[in-house]
N, C-alpha and C positions, 0 to 999 in steps of 0.2 A: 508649695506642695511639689514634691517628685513627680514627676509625668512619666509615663510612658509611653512612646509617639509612634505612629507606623505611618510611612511616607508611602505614598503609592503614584507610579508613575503607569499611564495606559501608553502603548505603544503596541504597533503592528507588530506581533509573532511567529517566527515561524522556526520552531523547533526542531533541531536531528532526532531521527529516531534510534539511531544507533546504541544508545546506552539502555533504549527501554530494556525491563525482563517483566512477565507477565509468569505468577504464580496461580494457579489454577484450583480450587477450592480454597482459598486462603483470600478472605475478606475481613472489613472491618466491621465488629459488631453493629446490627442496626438499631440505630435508636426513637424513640416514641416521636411521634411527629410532631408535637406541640416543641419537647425538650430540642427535634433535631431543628428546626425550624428556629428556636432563637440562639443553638450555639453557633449555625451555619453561619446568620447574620451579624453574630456579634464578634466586635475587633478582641481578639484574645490578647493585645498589646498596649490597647486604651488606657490602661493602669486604672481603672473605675471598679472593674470587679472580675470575676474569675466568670463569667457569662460565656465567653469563647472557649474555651475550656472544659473537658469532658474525665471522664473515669475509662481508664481501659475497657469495659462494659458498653460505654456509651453514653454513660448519665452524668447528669448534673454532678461539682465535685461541692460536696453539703460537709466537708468535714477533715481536718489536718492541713490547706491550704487556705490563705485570706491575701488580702488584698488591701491595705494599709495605707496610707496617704502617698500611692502610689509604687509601693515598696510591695513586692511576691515573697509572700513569708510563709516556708512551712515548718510548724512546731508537730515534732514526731511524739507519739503518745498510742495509745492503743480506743480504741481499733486503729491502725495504721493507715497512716492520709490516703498513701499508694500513690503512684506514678501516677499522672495526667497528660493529658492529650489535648491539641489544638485539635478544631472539630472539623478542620480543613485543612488540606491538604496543600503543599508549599514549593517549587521547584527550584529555581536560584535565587537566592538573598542575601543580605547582608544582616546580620545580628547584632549587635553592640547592646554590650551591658556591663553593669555593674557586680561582684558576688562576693558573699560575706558567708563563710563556715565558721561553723562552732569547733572548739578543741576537738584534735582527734578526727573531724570528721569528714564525710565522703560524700558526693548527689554527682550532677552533672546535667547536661541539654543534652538530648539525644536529637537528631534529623534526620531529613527521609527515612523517619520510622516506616515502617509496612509489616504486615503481617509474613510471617518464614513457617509456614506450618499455624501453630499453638502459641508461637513465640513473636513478640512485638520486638521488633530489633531495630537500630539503623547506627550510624555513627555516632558516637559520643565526644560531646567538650566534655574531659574531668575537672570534675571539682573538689579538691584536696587539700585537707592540710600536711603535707609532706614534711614540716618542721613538730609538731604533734603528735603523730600520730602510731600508732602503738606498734604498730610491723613497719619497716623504712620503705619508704615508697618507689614499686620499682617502676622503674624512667616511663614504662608504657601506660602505667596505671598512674601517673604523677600528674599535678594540677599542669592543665592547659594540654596536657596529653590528646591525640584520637583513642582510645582507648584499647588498650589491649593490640593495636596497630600501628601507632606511631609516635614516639618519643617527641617529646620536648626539647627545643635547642637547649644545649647545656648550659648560654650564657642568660635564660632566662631571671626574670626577677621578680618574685614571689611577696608578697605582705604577711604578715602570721596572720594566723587564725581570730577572728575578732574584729580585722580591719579590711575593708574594702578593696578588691582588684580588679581592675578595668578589661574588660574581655571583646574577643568579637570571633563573631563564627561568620565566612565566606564561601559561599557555595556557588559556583561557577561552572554548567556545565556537569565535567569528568573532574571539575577540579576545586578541590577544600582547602582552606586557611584556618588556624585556629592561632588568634592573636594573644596576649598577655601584657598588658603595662605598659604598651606602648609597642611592642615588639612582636614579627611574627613568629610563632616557634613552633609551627607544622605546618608544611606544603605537601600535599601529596596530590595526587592524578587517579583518579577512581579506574580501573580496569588496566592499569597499566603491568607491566609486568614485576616489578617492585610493589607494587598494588596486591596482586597475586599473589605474591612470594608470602607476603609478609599474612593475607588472611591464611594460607593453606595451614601458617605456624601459628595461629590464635586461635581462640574459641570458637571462631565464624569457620572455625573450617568447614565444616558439613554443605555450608550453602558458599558453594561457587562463585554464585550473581551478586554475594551480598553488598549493599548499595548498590548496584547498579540500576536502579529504578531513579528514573528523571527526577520525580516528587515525592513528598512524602509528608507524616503527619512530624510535628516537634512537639519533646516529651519532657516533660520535668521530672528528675528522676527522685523516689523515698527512697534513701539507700538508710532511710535512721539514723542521720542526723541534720541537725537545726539548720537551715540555709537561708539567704533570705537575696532579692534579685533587685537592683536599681536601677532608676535611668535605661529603662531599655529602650533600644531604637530597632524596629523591626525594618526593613528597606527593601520589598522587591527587585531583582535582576530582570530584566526584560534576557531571554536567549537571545535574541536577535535585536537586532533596528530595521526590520523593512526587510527585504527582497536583495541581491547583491548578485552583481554580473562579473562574469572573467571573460577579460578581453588580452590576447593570446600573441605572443608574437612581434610585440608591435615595437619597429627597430628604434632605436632611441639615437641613432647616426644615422645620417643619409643613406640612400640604400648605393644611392648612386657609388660611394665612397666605399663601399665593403666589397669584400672579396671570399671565394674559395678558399685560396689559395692560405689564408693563412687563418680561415675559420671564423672570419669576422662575417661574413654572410649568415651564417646560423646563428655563430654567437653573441653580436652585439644587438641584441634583443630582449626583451621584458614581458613579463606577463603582470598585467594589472587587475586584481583585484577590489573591487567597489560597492558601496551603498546605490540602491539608484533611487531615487525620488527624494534623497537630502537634501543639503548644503550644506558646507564647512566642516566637512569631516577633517578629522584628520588622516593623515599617512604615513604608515611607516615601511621603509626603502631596505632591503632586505639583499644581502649578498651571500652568495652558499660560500663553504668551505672545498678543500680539495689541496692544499700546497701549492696555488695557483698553477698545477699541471692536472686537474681534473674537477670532477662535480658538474653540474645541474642546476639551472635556476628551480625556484620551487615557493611554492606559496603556504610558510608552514601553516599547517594547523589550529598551533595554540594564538594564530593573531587573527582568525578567522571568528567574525560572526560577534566582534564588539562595536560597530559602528564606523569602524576605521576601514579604509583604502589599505591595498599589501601590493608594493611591487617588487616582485620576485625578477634581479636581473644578474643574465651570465654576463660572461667577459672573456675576452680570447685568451689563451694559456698557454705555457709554456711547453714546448719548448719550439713552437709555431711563431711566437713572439718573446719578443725579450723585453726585460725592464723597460721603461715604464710605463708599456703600452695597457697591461693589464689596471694600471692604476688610472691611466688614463680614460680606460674604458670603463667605471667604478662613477668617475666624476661623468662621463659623459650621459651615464643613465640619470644621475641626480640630479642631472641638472635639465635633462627632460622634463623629470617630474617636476622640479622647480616652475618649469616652463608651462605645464600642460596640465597639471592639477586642476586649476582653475575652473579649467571648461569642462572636468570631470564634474565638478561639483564640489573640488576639494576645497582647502584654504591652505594656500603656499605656506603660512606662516606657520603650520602645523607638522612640518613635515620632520621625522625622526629616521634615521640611519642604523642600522644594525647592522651584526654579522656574523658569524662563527668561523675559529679557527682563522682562514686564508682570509675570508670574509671579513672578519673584525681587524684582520691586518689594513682592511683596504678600508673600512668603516674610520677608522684612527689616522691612514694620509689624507685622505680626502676631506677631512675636516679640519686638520691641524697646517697642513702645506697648502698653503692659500692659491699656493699657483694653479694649480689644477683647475679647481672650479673658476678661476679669474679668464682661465681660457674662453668661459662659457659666458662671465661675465657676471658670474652669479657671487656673491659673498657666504663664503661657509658658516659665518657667523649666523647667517638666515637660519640653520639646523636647530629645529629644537631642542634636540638631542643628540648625544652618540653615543651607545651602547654598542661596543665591541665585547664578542664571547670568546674566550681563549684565543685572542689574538697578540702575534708577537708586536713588540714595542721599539727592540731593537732591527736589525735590518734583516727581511726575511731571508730566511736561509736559501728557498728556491735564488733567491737576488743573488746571493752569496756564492752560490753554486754557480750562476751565472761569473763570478767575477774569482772564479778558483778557488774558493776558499771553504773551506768545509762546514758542515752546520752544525759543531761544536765548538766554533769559534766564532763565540759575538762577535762582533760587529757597528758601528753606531756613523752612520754616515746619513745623506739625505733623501736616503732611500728607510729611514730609521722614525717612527710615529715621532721616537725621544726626543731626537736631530728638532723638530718641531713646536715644541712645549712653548708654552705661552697660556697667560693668564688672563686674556678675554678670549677663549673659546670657549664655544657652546657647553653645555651640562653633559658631565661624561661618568657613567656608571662603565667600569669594568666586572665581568665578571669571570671568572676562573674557577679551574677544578682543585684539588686538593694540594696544599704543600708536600712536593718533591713529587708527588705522582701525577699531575698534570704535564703536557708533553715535556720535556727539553725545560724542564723547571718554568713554566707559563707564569704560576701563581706569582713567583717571588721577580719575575720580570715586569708584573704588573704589579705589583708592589714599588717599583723603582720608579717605575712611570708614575702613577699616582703620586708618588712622593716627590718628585720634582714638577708635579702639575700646581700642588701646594707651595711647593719651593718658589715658582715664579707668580704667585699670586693667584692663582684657581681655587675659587670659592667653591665649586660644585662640581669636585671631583671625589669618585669613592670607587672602593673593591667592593666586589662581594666573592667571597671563598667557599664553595660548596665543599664541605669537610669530606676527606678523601674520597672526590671523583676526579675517575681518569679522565685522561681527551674527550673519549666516546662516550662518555656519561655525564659530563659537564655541557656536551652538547644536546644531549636528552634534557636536561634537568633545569636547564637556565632558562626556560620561560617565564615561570610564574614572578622572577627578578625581573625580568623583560615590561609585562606588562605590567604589573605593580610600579615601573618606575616611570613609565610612559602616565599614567593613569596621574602618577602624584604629578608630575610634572603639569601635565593637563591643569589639575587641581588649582595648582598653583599661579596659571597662567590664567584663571580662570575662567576655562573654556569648559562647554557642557560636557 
């Protein structure tokens, strides 16, 4: 028999309030206390019966949906099934399911449903036959679409109508997945400014906040025609793990050794980000951008508040220091962390590298130019990962500029990630902005990389191409690649 399974993990909460919106005369219907009383208790994922589950109204759903040897099937017919509702309400999770349409036809999951006025709305996974179907389906309305807000990657891969495709909704947060067959084929960031852009041009224009509510009710949509749901796996997100401290400052060189004079007093320093009452988190080591002549250490955002350690470290700059002091200072923070994890709470063995831009230049020697870290005594091999974001591969141009030469003219010396290659280093996702419009051609320099990473024997090396984004927007937009890759990698490694 098909199941239907909901995993539940209890863990200490503690929630941003920032994305709440509170709508003010706008509730959900209340229902009779016997009916509220056993759809509250009952698992609407159980695959047993439709018990968790309510009528826009609030009542029991007595008719157009059933419940099948574990299979959610609704057969459209008159009176109309109508939409239904879980009778509880839901914040971050994880979705996975199975879906099968009839010829022609249309339904979909809706989440953080909530009441907008009169109108039950929230994001939509579509459900579509897009080969079928009698108007051609455009890209916002197409299966695995957010609906009406965000297109499907184009290289998506669809089943016809008739046959089964494997789906999963991810709610995280400000931040949605909507998977297809294997593949993710929408990332978006709730309140963001592409976020905005794109409700003010949809249907949801009228409500401003729309989703922006932490929870919400999940909807099975009657659009009038035959759908039927498998294998669903429902999975709570905890917001949080616990409680988490930032500790500020703390020099990862001697103090005795730094100076004024060349900026290594202020800048050879880290700010640590952490769980406190774990053990064996992991961490991931985190380098700003700038052209190695400016930026900020900084503890982003999107690595904030999944269980993980963030340490956020500068490095002296040019033109106060020259080659390869900066790179030197790169390995010196990592190799703290290598150091000192521990007695945070961490697990060394967990530790991952990032960085954008300047950052991912210094994320890519530091793990591939063995010297650096040998200074410290550490082996770069120890990296879980390295995830450099639009960073150069050949010799960076600031280097270059250093040794006369301009930064239209590559480059490849041992000041160069490439110079480096080799086929036992760590697991290495690149990721990059758009072909020809990412800086000084990024994309197709990480393409060269990648491809000689393969060339000398690397198993676990890939791109990922954000289809045309510039510099500045490749570095907004490469998180949810970041921590999806960190997350599988985990998976993999088989760590919680």
């Amino acid at each position: 028999m098909l199941q239907l399974v909901t995993v539940c993990r209890i863990r200490m909460l503690r929630r941003p309030l920032a994305i709440v919106a509170i709508v003010l005369g706008a509730t959900w219907p209340a229902m009779a206390d016997d009916a509220a009383k056993v759809a509250q208790n009952a698992d609407p994922f159980a695959g047993k019966s439709l018990a968790g589950w309510t009528t826009a109204e609030g009542k029991p759903v007595d008719h157009g949906w059933e419940v099948v040897d574990g299979v959610i099937h609704m057969q459209p017919g008159s009176p109309r099934a109508g939409n239904i509702f879980t009778a509880r309400e839901y914040g971050d999770f994880t979705l996975a399911f199975e879906w099968k349409i009839a010829p022609g036809g249309n339904s979909g999951i809706k989440y953080r449903v909530r009441p907008y006025g009169k109108k039950l709305l929230g994001c939509e996974y579509q459900i579509y036959d897009d080969l079928g179907a009698k108007k051609p389906a455009q890209p916002k309305n197409s299966a695995g679409a957010l609906y009406d807000l965000y297109e499907p990657a184009p290289t998506k891969k669809l089943k016809p109508a008739g046959e089964f495709n494997s789906a999963k909704i991810v709610v995280r947060g400000n931040h949605v997945e909507h998977w297809l067959n294997g593949e993710r084929v929408v990332s978006a960031t709730i309140g963001d400014d592409e976020w905005r852009r794109r409700v003010a041009e949809s249907k949801f224009s009228e409500f401003g906040d729309f989703a922006r509510n932490p929870q919400g009710k999940i909807m099975l949509t009657d659009h009038g025609s035959e759908v039927w749901l498998r294998n669903v796996r429902f999975e709570p997100i905890p917001a949080t793990q616990g409680d988490y401290s930032l500790d500020e400052g703390i020099p990862y060189r001697p103090e005795a050794t730094l100076s004024d004079d060349d900026g290594g007093a202020a800048r050879c320093r880290l700010d640590l980000y952490r769980p406190t009452g774990v053990k064996g988190f992991p961490t991931v080591v985190y380098y700003h951008g700038g052209g190695l002549i400016g930026g900020k250490r900084s503890i982003p955002p999107a690595l904030k508040e999944r269980g993980w350690a963030v340490v956020g470290a500068s490095y002296r700059l040019h033109p106060q220091v020259h080659c390869p002091v900066y790179i030197e200072d790169a390995a010196a923070a990592l190799a703290w962390t290598f150091k000192n994890i521990e007695s945070y709470g961490g697990d060394p063995s967990k530790i991952f590298v990032t960085g954008i831009s300047a950052g991912g230049y210094l994320t890519t020697m530091i793990g591939l130019d063995k010297s650096y870290l040998a200074a410290h005594e550490i082996d770069p091999d120890r990296i879980a990962a390295l995830i450099p974001v639009t960073g150069q591969m050949i010799t960076h141009y600031t280097v270059r500029a250093d040794q006369g030469i301009e930064k239209t003219q590559p480059t490849i010396d041992r000041y160069a990630p490439l110079y480096h290659v080799r086929g036992d280093a760590p697991p290495i996702l690149c990721v990059t902005g758009g072909w020809e419009v990412d800086m000084l051609m990024r994309a197709e320099e990480n393409l060269y990389f990648v491809s000689m990473m393969k060339l000398v024997g690397h198993k676990r090396v890939r791109q990922v191409v954000i289809e045309g984004a510039d510099h500045g927007r490749c570095g907004k937009e490469c998180w949810p690649h970041i921590t999806e890759f960190i997350e599988q990698t985990l998976a993999e490694r088989g760590a919680p």
